[in-house]
C-alpha positions in Angstrom: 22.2 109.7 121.5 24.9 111.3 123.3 24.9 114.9 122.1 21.2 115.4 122.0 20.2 119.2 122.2 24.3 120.4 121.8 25.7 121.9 118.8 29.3 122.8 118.1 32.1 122.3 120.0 29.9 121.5 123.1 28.1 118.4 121.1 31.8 116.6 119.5 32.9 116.9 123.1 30.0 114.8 124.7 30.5 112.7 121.5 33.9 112.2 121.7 33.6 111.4 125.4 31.2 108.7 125.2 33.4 107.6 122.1 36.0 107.0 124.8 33.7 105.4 126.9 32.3 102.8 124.7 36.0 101.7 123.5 37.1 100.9 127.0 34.1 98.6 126.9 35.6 97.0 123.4 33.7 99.1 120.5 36.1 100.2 117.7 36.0 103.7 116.9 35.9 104.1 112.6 36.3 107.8 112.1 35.1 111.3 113.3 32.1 113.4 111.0 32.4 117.0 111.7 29.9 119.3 111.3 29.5 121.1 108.0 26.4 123.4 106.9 24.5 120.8 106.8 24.7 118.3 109.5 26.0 118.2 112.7 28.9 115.8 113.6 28.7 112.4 114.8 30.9 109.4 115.4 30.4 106.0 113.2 31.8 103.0 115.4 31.7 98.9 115.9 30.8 96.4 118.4 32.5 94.3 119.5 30.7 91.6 116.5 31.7 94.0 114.1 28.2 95.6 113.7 28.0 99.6 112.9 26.7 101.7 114.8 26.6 105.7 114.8 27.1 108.1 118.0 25.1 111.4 117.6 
């Protein structure tokens, strides 16, 4: 949970850093979510395995 408490712009930055982070370390980055009226954004991604896992 990388952009716990954030909303906006302020949240998909600490998302998208710690996107950054975790694919220097080998994770594969699938696709940005942006926010809409209903949920905020978050980041889908892969380990290294191939398992999914979701930045928010």
């Amino acid at each position: 949970r990388a952009g716990t408490g954030l909303v906006g712009d302020e949240r998909l930055a600490a998302l998208e850093a710690e996107c950054a982070r975790l694919v220097a370390l080998g994770a594969t980055h699938v696709q940005t979510l942006y926010a809409d009226e209903e949920n905020e954004s978050c980041i889908p991604m892969l380990d290294i395995e191939g398992n999914e896992f979701c930045i928010d």
